[in-house]
C-alpha positions in Angstrom: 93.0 85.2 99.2 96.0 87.3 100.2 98.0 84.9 102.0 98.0 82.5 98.9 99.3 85.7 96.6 101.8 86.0 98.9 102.6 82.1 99.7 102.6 82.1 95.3 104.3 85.1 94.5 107.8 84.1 95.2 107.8 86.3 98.3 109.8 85.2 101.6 106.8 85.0 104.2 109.6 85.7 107.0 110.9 89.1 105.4 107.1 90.1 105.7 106.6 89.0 109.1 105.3 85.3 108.4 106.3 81.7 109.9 106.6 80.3 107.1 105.2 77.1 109.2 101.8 78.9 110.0 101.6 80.5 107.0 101.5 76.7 105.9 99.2 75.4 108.7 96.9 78.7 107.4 96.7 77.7 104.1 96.7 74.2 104.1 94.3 73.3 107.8 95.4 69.7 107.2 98.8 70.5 108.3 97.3 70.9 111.9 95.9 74.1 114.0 96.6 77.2 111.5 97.4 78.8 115.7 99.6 75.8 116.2 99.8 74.9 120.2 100.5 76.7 122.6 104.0 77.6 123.8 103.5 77.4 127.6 104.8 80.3 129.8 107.9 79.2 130.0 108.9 79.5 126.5 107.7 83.4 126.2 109.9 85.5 125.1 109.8 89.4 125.1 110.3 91.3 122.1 110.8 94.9 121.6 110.0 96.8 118.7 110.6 100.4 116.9 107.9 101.5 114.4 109.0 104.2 112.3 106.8 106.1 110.1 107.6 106.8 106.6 106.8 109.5 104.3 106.1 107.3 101.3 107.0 103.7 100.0 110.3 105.4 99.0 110.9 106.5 102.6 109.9 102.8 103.8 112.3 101.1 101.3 115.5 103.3 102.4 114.8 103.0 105.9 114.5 99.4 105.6 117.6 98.6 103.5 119.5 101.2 105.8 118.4 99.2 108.8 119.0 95.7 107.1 122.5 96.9 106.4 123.3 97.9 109.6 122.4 94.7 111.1 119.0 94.9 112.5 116.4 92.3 111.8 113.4 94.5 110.2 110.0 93.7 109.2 107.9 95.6 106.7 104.3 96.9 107.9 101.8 98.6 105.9 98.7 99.9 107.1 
């Protein structure tokens, strides 16, 4: 299964877009609801995103440190 590779291999599940808590609850169903409950209205919060699109997996890594390094919390995506 992916998410175990990437729960094993060392990786931090946050810099890849992961709570680490559900990643947990996914993995391990005895920890409780792998969708955990639900926040209620009143603890939404919007979020606002960029997406930019790289060239190559080059592209993606210099945008990503260059975005890291000027503050901005980033998350990689691969599709």
């Amino acid at each position: 299964m992916e998410l175990e590779a990437i729960a094993a291999g060392g990786f931090d599940p946050e810099s890849l877009g992961f709570d680490p808590n559900a990643l947990a609850r996914i993995l391990d169903p005895a920890k409780g609801d792998a969708t955990g409950p639900d926040p209620g209205e009143d603890r939404y919060q919007e979020q606002y995103g960029v997406i930019v699109v790289c060239e190559d997996e080059g592209h993606q890594q210099r945008v990503y440190d260059e975005l890291a390094a000027a503050g901005h919390q980033c998350r990689v995506v691969c599709t």
